[in-house]
CHARMM-style PDB file with segment names, atoms N, HN, CA, C and O in Angstrom:
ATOM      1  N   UNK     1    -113.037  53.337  -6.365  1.00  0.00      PROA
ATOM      2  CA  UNK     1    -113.780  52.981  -5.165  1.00  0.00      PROA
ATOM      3  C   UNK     1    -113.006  53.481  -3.938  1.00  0.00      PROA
ATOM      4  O   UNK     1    -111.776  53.522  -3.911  1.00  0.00      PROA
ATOM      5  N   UNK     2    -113.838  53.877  -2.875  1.00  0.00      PROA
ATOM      6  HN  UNK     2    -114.837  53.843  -2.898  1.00  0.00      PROA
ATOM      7  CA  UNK     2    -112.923  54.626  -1.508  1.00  0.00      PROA
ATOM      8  C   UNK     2    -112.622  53.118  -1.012  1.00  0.00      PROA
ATOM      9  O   UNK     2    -112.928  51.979  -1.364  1.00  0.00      PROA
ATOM     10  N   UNK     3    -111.725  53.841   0.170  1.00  0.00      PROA
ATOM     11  HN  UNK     3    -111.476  54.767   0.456  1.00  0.00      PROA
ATOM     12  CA  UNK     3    -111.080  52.791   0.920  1.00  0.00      PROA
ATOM     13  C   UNK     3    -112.563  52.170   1.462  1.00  0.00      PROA
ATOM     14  O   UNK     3    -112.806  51.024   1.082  1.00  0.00      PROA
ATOM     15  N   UNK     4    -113.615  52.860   2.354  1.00  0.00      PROA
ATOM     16  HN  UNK     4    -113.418  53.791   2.662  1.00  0.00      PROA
ATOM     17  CA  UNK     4    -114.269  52.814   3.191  1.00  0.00      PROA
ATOM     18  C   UNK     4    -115.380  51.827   2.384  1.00  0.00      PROA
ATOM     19  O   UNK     4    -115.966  51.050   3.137  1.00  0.00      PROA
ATOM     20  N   UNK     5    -115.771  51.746   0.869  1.00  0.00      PROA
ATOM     21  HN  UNK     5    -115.295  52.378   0.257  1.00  0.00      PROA
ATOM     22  CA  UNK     5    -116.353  51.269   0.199  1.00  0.00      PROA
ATOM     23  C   UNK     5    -115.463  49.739  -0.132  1.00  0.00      PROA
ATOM     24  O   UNK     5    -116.106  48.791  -0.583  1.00  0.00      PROA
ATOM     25  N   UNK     6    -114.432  49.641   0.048  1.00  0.00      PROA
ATOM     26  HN  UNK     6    -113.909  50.411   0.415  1.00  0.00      PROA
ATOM     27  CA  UNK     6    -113.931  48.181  -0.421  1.00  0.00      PROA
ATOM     28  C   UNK     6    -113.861  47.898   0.829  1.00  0.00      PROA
ATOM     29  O   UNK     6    -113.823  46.668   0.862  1.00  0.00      PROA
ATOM     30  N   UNK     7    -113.810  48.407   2.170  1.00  0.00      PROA
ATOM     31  HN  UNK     7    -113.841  49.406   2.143  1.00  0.00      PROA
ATOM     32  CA  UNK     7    -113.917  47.830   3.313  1.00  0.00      PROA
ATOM     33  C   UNK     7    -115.024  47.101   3.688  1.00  0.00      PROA
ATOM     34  O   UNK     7    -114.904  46.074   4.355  1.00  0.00      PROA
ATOM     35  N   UNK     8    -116.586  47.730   3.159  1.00  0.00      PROA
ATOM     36  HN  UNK     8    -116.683  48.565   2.617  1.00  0.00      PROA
ATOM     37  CA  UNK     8    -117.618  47.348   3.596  1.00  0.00      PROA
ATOM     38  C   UNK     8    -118.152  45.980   2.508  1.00  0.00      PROA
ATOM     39  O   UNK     8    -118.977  45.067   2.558  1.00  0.00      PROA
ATOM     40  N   UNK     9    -117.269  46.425   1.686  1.00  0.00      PROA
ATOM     41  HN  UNK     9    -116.599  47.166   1.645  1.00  0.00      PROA
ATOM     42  CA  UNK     9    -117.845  45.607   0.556  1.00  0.00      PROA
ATOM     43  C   UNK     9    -117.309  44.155   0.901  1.00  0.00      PROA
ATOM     44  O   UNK     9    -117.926  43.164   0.511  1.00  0.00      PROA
ATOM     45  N   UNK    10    -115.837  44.032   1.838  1.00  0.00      PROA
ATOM     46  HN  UNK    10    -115.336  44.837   2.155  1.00  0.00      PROA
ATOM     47  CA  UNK    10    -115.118  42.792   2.029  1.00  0.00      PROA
ATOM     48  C   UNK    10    -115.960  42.139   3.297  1.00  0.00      PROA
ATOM     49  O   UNK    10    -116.192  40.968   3.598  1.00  0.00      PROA
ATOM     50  N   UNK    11    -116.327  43.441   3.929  1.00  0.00      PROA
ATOM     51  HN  UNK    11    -116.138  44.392   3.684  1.00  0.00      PROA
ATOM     52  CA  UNK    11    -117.020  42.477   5.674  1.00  0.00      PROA
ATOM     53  C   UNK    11    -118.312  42.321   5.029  1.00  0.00      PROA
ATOM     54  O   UNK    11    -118.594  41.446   5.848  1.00  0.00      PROA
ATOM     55  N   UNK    12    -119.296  42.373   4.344  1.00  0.00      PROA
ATOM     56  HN  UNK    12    -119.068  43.085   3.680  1.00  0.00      PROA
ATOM     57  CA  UNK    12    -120.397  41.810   4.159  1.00  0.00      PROA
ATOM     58  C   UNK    12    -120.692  40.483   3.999  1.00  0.00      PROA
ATOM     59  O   UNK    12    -120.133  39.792   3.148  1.00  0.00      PROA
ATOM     60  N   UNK    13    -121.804  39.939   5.001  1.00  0.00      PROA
ATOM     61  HN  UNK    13    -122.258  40.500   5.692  1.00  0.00      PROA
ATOM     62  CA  UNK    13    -121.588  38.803   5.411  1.00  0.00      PROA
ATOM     63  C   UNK    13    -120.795  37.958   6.060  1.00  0.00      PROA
ATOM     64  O   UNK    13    -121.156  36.782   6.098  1.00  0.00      PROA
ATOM     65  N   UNK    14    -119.262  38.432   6.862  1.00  0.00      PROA
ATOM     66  HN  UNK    14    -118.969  39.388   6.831  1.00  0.00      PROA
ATOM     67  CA  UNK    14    -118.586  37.647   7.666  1.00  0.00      PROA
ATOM     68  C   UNK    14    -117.584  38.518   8.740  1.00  0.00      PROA
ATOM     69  O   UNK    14    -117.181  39.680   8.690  1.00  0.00      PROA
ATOM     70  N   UNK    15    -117.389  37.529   9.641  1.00  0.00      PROA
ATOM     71  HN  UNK    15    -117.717  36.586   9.681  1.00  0.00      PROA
ATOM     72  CA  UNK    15    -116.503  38.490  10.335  1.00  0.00      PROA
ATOM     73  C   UNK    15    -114.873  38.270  10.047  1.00  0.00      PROA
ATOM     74  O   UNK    15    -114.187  37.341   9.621  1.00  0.00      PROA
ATOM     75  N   UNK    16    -114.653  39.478  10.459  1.00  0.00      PROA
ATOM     76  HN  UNK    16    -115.210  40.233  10.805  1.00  0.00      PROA
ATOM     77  CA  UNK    16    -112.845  39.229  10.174  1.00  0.00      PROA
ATOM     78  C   UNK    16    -112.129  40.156  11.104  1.00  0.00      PROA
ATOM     79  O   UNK    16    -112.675  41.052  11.748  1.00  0.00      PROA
ATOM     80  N   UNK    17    -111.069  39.908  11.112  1.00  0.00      PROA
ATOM     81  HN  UNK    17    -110.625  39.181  10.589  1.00  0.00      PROA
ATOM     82  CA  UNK    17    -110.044  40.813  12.257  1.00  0.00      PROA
ATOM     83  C   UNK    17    -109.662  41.765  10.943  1.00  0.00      PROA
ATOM     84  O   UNK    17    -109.728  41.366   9.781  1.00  0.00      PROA
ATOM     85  N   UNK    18    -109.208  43.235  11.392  1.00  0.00      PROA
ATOM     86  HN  UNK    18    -109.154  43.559  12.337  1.00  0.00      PROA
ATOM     87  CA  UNK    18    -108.695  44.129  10.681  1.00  0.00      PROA
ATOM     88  C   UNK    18    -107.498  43.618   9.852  1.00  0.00      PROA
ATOM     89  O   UNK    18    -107.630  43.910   8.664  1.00  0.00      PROA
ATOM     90  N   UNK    19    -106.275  42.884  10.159  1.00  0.00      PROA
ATOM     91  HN  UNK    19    -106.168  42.646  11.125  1.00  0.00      PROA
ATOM     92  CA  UNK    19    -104.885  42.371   9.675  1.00  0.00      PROA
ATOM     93  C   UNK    19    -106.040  41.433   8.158  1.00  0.00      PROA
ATOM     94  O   UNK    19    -105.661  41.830   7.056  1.00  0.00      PROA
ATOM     95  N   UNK    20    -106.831  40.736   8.096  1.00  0.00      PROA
ATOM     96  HN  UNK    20    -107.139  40.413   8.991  1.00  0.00      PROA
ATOM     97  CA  UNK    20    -107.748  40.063   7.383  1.00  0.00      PROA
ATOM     98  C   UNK    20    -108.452  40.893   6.215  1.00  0.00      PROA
ATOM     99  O   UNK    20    -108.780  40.608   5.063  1.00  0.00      PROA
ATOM    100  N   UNK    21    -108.546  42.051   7.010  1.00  0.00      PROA
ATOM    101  HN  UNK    21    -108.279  42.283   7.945  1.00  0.00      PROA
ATOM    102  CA  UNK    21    -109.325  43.005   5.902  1.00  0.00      PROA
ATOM    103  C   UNK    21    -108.273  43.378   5.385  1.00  0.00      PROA
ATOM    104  O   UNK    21    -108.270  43.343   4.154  1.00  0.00      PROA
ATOM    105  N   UNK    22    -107.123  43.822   6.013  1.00  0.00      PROA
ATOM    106  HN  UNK    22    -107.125  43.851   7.012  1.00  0.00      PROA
ATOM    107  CA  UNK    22    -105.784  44.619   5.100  1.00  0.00      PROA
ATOM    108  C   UNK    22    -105.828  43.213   4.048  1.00  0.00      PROA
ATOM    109  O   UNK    22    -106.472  43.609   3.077  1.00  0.00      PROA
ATOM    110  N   UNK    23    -105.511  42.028   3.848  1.00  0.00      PROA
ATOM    111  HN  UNK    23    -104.988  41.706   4.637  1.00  0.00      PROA
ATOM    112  CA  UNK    23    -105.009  41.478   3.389  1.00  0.00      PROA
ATOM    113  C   UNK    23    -105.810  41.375   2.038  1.00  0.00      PROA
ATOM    114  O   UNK    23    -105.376  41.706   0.934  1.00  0.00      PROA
ATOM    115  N   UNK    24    -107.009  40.877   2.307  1.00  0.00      PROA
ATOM    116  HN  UNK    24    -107.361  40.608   3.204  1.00  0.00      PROA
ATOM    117  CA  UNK    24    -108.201  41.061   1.443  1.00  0.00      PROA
ATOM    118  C   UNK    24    -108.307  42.382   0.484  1.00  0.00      PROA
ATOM    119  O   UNK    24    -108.055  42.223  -0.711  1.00  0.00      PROA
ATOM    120  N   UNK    25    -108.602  43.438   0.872  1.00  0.00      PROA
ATOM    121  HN  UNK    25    -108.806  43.567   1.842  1.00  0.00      PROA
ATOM    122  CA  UNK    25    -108.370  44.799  -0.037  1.00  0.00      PROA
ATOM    123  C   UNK    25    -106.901  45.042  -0.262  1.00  0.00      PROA
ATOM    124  O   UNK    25    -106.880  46.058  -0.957  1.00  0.00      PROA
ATOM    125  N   UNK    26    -105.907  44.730  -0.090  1.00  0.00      PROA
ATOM    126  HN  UNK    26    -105.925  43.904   0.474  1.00  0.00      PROA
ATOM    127  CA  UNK    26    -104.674  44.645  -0.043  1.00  0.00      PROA
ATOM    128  C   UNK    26    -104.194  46.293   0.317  1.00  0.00      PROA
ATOM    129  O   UNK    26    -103.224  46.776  -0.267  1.00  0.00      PROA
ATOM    130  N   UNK    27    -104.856  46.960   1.173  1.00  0.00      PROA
ATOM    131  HN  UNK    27    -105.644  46.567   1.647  1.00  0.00      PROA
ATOM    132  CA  UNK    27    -104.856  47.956   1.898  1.00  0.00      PROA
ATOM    133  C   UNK    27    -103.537  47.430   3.520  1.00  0.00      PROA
ATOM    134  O   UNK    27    -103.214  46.409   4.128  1.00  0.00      PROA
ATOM    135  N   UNK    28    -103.082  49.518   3.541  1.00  0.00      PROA
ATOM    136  HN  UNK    28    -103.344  50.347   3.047  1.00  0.00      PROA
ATOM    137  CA  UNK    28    -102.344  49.400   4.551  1.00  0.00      PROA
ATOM    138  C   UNK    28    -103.039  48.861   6.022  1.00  0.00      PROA
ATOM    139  O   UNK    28    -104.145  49.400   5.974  1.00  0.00      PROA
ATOM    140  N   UNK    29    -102.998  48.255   7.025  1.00  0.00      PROA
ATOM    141  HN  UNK    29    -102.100  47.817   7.064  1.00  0.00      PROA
ATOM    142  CA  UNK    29    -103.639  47.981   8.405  1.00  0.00      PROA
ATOM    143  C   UNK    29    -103.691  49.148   8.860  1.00  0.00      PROA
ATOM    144  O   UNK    29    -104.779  49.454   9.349  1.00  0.00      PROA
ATOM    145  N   UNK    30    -102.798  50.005   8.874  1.00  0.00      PROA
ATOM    146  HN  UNK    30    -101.915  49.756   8.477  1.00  0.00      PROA
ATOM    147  CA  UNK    30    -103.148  52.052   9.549  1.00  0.00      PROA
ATOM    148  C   UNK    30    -104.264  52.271   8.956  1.00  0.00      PROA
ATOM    149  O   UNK    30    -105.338  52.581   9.471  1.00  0.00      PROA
ATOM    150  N   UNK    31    -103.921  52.051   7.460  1.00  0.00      PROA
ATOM    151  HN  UNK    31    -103.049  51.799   7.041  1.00  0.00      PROA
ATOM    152  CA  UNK    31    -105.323  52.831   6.664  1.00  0.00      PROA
ATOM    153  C   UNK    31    -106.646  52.182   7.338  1.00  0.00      PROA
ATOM    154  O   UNK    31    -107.419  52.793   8.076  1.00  0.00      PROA
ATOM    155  N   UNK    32    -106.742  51.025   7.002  1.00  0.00      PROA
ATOM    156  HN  UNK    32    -106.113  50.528   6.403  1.00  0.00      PROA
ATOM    157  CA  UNK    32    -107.915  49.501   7.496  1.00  0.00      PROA
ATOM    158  C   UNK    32    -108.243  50.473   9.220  1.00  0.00      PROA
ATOM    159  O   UNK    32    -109.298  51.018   9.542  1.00  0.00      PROA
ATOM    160  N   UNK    33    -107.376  50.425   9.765  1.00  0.00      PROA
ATOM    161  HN  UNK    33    -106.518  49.983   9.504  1.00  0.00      PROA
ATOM    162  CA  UNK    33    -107.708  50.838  10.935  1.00  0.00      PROA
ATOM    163  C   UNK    33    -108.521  52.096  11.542  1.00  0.00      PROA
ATOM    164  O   UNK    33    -109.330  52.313  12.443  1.00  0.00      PROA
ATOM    165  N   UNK    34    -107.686  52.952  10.302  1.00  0.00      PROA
ATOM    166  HN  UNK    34    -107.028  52.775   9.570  1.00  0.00      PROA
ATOM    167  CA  UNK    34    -108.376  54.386  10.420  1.00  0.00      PROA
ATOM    168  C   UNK    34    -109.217  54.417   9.744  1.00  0.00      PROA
ATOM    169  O   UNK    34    -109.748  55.528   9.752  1.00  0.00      PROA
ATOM    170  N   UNK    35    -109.765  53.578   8.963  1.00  0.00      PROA
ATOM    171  HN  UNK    35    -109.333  52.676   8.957  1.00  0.00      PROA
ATOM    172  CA  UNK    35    -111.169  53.517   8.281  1.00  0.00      PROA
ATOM    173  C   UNK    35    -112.435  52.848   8.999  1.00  0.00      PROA
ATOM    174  O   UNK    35    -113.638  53.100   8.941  1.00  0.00      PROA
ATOM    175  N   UNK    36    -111.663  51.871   9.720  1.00  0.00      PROA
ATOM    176  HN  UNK    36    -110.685  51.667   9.768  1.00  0.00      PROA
ATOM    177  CA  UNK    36    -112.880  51.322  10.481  1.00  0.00      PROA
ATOM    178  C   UNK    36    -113.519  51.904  11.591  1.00  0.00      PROA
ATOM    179  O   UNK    36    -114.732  51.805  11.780  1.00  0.00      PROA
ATOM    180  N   UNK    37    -112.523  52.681  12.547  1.00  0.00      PROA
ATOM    181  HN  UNK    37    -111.538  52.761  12.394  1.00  0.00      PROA
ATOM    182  CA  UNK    37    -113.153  53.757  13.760  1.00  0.00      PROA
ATOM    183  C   UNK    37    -114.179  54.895  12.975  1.00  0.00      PROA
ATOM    184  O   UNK    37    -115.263  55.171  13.490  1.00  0.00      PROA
ATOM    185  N   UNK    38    -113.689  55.612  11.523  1.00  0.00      PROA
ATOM    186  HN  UNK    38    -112.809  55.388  11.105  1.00  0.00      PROA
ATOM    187  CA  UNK    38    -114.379  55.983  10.795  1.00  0.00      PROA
ATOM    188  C   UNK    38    -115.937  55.458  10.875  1.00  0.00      PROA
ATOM    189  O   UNK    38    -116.833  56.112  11.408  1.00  0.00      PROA
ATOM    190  N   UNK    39    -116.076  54.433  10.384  1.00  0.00      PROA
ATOM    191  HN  UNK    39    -115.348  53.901   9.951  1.00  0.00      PROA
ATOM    192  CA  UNK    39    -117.135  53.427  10.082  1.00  0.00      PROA
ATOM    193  C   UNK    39    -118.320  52.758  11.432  1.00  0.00      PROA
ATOM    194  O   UNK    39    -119.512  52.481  11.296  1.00  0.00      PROA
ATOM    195  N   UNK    40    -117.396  52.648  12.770  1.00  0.00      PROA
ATOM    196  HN  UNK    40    -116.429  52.873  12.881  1.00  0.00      PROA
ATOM    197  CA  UNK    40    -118.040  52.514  13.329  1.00  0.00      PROA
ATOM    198  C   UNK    40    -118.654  53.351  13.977  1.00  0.00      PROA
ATOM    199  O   UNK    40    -119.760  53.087  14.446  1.00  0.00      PROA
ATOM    200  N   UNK    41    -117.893  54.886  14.185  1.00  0.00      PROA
ATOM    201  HN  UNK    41    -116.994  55.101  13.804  1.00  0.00      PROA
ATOM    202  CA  UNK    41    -118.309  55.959  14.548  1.00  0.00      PROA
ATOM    203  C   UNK    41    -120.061  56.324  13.987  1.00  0.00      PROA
ATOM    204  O   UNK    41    -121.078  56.755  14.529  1.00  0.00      PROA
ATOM    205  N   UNK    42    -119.747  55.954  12.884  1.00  0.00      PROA
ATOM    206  HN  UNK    42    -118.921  55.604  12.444  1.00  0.00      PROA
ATOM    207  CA  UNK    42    -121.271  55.948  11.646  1.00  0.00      PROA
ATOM    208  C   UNK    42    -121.774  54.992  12.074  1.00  0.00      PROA
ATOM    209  O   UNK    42    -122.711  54.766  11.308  1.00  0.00      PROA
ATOM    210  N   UNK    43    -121.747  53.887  13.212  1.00  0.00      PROA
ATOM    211  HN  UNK    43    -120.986  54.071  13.834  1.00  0.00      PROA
ATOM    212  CA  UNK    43    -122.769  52.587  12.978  1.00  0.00      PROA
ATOM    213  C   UNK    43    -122.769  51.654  11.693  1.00  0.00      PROA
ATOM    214  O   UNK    43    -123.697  50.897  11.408  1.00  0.00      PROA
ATOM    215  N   UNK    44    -121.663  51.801  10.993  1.00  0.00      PROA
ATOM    216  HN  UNK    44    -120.909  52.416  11.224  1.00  0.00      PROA
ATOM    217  CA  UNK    44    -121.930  50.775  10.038  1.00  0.00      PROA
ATOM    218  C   UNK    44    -121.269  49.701   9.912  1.00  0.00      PROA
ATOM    219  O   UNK    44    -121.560  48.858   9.063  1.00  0.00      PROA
ATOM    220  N   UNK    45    -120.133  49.561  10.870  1.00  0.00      PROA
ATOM    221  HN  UNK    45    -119.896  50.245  11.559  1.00  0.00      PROA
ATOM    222  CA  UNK    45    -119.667  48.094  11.284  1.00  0.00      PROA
ATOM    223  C   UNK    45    -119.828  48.071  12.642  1.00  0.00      PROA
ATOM    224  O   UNK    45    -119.417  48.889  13.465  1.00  0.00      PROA
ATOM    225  N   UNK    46    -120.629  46.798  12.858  1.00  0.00      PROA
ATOM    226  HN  UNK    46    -120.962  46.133  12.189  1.00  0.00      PROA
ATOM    227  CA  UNK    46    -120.331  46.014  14.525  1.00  0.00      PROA
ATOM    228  C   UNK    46    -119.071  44.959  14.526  1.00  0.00      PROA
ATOM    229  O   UNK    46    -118.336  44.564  13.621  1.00  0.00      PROA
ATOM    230  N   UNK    47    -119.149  44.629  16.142  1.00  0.00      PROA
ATOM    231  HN  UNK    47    -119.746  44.949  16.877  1.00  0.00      PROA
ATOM    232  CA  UNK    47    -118.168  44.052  16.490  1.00  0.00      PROA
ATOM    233  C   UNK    47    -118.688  42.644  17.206  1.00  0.00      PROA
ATOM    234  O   UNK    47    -118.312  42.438  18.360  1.00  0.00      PROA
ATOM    235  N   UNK    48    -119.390  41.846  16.668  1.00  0.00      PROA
ATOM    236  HN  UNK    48    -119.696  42.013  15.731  1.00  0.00      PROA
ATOM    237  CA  UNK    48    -119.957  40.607  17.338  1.00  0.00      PROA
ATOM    238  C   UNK    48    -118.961  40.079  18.459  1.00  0.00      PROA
ATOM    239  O   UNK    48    -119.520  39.609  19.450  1.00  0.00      PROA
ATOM    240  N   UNK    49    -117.767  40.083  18.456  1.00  0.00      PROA
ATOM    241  HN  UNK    49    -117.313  40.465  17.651  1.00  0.00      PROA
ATOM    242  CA  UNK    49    -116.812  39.429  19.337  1.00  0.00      PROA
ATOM    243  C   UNK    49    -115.867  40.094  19.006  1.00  0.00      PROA
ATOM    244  O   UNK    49    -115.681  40.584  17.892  1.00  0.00      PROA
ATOM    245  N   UNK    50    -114.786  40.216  20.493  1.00  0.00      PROA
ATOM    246  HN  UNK    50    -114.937  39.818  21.397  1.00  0.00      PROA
ATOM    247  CA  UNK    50    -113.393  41.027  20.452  1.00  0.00      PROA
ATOM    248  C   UNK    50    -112.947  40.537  18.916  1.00  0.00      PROA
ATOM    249  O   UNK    50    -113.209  39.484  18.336  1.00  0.00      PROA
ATOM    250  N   UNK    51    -112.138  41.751  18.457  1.00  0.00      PROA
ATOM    251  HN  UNK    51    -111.925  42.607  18.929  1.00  0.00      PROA
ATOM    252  CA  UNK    51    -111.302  41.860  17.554  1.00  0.00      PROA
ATOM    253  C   UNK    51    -111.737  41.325  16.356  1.00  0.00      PROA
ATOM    254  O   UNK    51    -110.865  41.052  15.531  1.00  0.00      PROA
ATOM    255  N   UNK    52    -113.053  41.087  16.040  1.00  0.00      PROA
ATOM    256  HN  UNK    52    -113.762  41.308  16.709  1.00  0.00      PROA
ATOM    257  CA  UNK    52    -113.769  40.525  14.801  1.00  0.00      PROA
ATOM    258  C   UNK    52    -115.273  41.910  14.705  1.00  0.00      PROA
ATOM    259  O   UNK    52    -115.950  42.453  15.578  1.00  0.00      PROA
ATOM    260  N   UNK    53    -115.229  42.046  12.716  1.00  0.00      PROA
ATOM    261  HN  UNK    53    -114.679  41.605  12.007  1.00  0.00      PROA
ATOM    262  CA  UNK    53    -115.791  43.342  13.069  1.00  0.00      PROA
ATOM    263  C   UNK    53    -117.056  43.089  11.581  1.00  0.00      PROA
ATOM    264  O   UNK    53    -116.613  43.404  10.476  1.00  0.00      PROA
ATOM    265  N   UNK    54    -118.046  42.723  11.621  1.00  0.00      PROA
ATOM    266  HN  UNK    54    -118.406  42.467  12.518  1.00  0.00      PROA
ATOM    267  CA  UNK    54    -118.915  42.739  10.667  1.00  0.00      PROA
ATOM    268  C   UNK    54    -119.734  44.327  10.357  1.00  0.00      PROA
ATOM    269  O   UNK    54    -120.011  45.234  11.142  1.00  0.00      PROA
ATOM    270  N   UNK    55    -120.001  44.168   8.631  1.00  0.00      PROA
ATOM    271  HN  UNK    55    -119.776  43.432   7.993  1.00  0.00      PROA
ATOM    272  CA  UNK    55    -121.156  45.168   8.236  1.00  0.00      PROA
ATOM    273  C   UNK    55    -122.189  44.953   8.585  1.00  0.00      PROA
ATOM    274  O   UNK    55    -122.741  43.910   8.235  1.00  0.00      PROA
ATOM    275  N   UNK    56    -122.881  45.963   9.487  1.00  0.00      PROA
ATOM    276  HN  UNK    56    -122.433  46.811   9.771  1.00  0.00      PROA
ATOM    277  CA  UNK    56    -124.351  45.886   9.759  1.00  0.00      PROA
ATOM    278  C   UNK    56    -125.518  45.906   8.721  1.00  0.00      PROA
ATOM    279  OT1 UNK    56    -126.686  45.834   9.104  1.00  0.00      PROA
TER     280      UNK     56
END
């Protein structure tokens, strides 16, 4: 599974801060990070509130 696929697969249904997602996929926070600008670039994660980032 890609990084970008266990990312989306962890925010579905809730929000979380990136340090939350590293912990969860037990992924680096660089990686988490550089996957999510990835992701939102695509529209497929929002950001309901600072620093919390749900799958659309």
């Amino acid at each position: 599974m890609e990084n970008r696929d266990l990312i989306l697969k962890v925010l579905k249904g809730k929000e979380m801060k990136a340090g939350e997602i590293a912990e969860q996929t037990g992924l680096d926070k660089k990686v988490v990070d550089k996957e999510m600008n990835a992701l939102k670039n695509e529209n497929l994660i929002i950001s309901p509130k600072r620093c919390y980032w749900t799958a659309k």
